[in-house]
C-alpha positions in Angstrom: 74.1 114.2 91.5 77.2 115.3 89.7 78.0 112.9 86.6 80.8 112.6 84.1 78.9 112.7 80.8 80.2 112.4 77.3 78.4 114.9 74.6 80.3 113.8 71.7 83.9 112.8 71.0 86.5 115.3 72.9 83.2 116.8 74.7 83.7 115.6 78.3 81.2 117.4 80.8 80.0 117.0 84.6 76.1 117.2 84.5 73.7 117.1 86.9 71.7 113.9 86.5 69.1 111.9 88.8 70.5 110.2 91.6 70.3 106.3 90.9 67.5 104.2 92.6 67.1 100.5 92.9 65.3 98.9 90.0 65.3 95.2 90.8 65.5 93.8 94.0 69.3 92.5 93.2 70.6 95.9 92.7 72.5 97.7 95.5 72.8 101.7 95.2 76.7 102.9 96.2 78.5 105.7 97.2 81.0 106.4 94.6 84.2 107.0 97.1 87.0 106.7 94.0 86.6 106.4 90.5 89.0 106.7 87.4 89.2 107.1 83.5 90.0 104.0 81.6 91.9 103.8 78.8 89.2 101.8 76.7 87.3 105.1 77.8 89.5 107.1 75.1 87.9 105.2 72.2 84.3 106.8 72.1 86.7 110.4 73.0 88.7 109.3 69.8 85.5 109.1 67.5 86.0 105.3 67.1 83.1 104.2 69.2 79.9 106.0 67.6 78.3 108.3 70.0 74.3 109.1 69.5 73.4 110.5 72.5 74.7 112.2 75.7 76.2 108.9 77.6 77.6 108.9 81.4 80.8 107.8 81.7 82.9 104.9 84.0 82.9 101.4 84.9 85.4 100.8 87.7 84.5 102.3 91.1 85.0 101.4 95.1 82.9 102.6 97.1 80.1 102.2 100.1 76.7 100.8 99.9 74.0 103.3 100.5 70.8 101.0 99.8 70.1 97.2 99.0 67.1 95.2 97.2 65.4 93.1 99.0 66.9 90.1 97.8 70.6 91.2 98.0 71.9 88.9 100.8 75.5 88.7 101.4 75.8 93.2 101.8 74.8 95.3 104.1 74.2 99.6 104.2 77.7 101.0 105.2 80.0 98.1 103.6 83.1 99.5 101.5 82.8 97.4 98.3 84.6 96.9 94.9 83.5 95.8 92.3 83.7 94.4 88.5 83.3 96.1 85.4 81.0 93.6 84.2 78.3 92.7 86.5 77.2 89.1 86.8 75.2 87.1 89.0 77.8 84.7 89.4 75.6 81.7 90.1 75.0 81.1 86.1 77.1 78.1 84.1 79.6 80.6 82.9 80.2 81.7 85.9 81.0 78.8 87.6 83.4 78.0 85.5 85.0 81.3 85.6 84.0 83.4 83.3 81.6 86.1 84.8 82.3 88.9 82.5 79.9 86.5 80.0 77.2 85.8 82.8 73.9 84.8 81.1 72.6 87.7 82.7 75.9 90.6 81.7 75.2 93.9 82.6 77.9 96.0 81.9 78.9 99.0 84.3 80.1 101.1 81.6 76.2 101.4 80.0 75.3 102.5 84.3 78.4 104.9 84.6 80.8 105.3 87.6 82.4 108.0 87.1 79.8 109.7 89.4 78.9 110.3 93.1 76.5 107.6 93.1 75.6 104.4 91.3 73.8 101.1 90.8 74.8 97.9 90.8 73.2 94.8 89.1 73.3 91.7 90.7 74.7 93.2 93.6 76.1 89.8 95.4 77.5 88.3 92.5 79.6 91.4 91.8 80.4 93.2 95.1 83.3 92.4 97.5 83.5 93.2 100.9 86.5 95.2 101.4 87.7 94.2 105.4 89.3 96.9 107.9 89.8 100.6 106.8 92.2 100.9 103.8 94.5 103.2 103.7 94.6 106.0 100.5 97.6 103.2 98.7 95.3 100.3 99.2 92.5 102.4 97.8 94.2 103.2 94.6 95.5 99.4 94.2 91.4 98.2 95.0 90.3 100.9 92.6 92.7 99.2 90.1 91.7 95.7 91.2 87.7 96.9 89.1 89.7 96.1 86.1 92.7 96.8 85.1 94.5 95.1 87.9 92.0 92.3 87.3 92.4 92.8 83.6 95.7 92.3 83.7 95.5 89.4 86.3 93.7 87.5 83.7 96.0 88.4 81.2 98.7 86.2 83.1 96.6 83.7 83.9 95.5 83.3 80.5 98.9 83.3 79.2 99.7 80.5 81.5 102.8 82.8 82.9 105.0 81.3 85.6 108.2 79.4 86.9 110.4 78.7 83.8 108.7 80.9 81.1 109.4 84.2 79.3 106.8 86.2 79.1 106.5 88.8 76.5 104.2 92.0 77.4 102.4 94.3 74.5 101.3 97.3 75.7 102.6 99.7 78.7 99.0 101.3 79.2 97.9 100.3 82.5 96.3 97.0 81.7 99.6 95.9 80.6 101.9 97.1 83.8 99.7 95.4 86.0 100.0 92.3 83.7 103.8 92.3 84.6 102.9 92.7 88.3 100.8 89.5 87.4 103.4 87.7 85.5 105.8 88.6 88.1 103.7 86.9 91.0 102.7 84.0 88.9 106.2 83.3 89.1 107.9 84.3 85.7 111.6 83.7 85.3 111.4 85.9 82.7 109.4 89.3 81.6 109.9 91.6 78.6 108.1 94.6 78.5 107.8 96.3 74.8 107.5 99.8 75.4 109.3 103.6 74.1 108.0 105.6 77.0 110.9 106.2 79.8 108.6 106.6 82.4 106.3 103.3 81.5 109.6 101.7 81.6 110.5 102.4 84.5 107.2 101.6 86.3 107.4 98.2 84.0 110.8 97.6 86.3 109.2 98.5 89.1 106.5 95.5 88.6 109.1 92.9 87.3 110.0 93.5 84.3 113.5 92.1 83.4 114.2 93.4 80.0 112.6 96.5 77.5 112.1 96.3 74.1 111.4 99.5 72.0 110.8 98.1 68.9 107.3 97.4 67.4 105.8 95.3 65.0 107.5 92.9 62.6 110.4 94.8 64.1 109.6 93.4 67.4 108.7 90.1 66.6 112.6 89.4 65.4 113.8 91.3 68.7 112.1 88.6 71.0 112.6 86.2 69.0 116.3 87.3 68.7 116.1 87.2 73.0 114.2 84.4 73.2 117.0 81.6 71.2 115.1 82.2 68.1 112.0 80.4 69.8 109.7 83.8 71.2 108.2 84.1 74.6 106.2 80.9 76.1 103.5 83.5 77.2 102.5 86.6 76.1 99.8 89.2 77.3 98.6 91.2 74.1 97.0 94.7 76.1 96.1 97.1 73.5 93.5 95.9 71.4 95.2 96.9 67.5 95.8 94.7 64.4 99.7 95.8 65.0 99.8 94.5 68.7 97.8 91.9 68.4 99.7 90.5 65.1 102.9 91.4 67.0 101.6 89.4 70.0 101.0 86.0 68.0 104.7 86.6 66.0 106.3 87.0 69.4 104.8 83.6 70.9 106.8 80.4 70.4 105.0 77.4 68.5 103.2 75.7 71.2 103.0 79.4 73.3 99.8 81.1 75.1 98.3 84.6 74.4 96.2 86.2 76.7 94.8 88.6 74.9 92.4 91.9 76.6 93.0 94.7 74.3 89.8 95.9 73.5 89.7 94.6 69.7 89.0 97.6 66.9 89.6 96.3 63.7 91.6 93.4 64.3 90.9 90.5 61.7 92.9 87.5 61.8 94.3 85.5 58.7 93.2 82.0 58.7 96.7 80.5 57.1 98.6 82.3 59.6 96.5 81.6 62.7 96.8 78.4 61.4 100.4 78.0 61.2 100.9 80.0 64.1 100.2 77.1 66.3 99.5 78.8 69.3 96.3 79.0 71.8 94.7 82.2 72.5 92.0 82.9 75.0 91.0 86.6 76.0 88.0 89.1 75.8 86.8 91.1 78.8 88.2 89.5 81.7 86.6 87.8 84.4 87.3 90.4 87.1 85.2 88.7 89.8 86.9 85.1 89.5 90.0 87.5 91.0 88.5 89.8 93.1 88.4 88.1 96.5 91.9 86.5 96.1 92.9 90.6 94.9 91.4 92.0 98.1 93.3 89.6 100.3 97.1 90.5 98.7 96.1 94.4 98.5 94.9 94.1 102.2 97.7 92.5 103.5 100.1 94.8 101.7 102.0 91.6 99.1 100.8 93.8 95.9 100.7 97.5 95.3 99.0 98.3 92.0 98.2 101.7 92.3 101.4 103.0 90.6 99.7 103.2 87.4 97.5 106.3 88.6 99.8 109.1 87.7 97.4 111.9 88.2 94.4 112.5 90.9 91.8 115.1 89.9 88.7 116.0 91.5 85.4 114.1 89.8 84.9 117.8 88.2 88.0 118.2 86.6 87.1 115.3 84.6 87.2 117.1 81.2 91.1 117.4 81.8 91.8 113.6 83.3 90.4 112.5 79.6 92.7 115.2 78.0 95.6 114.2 79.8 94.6 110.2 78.7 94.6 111.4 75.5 97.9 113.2 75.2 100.2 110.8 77.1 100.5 112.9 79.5 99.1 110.2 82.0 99.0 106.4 82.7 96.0 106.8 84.6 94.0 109.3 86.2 92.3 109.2 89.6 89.0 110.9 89.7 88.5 111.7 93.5 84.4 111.9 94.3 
């Protein structure tokens, strides 16, 4: 099968690889039907993730199930599914209370690769959804979203306790951080500033709910919300990058008392004790939980209350994937669409 596979950083190739098989009787084998580049994708391309060998590429994916092990229950051969990032068996501890992208049994789909025609999936009930009905090419872009950045962004929100009567203060305008406002916005936010300098991002951010931009960054944006905000800062903040810049301007935006939700896939952020300390505000974050959302996700997208596939601002085909991570790279895209 054909296989986005990266060589080394900017080296982006299609290969041919062996078609996946089942290796434990939870796995499923699917049909890869839509896939896309992520932007924590970019930071092996970058040369900031060490790469030793040849490594296929993706995590986020819809698609149909072409085979089941014997102990998969809940799917069937011919179901559209989507799926987390993180595969879990959703039965564990951790999962129960809501945190399945730290199963006891984790298997990440970015060490499988998605970005692909076919692929396997881990602990196939506890990370599948059925998707219902026939969805149309919108509602496939929003579920291909809802694999993680939608969800990412979700939790985000959630994390940041966003909703009636706060001001929430948004750090980053990748994708992740868009679909945090669409969060924000449905949680119920009075408020939502998005902290961006890219017109079009802007604009989209608008589109989602945002009610005010701010260009500024660092220490620079700190005083601007807190300028906004009554000289308080934002109740709730969603920190989507993964820098020590954003994720020091995340904590200096938040009032005393405040809520970071923080998903920025950390490089080189360290924290100083006496000013986490004084900071006096609760964090929670990491790789989100994408199946704690992903039923409730299917419902709205289903039933046409959200659209998140906005952020895909360019569809290739699966072997033009060379390009979609070149056009990641230079800003020249939100998202790209890898059509299998």
């Amino acid at each position: 099968m054909r296989a986005v596979v990266m060589h080394a950083p900017g080296d982006v190739r299609v290969d041919q690889v062996a078609d996946p098989a089942i290796e434990l009787p939870t796995d499923a084998v699917f049909r890869v039907t839509a896939a896309c580049v992520c932007g924590s994708d970019l930071w092996p391309y970058r040369g900031h993730n060490e790469i030793t060998e040849p490594k296929q590429m993706g995590h986020e994916y819809i698609g149909v199930v072409e085979e089941i092990g014997d102990e998969v229950t809940t799917l069937k051969v011919g179901d559209a599914v989507v799926g987390s990032f993180m595969a879990s068996d959703n039965t564990c501890e951790i999962c129960a209370a809501g945190f399945q992208s730290r199963c006891a049994h984790v298997v990440g789909m970015g060490g499988i690769g998605t970005q692909a025609e076919y692929a396997r999936v881990p602990w196939a009930d506890g990370t599948l959804v059925r998707i219902p009905g026939t969805p149309t090419h919108a509602q496939q872009m929003s579920l291909l979203a809802a694999s993680d950045v939608l969800g990412t962004g979700w939790f985000a929100a959630d994390a940041a306790q966003a909703g009636p009567g706060k001001t929430v203060a948004v750090v980053g305008d990748g994708a992740v951080g868009l679909l945090g406002i669409l969060a924000a916005r449905r949680f119920g936010a009075d408020r939502i500033i998005a902290m961006s300098r890219h017109a079009d991002r802007q604009a989209l951010a608008r589109g989602y709910g945002a009610t005010d931009i701010v260009t500024e960054r660092g220490e620079e944006g700190v005083e601007r919300i807190t300028e906004m905000t009554g000289g308080y800062g934002a109740h709730s903040t969603i920190e989507a990058v993964g820098t020590q810049e954003s994720m020091l301007q995340a904590i200096g935006a938040t009032r005393r008392g405040g809520h970071v939700g923080f998903v920025g896939v950390s490089h080189d952020v360290t924290l100083d004790g006496s000013m986490l300390f004084g900071a006096t505000v609760h964090l929670l974050g990491g790789p989100a939980p994408v199946r704690r959302y992903l039923p409730e996700l299917v419902d709205l997208i289903m039933s046409g209350e959200i659209d998140a596939g906005g952020v895909f601002d360019l569809s290739l085909p699966l072997d033009e994937a060379a390009e979609a991570y070149r056009a990641m790279d230079e800003r020249r895209a939100t998202k790209v669409h890898l059509a299998v």
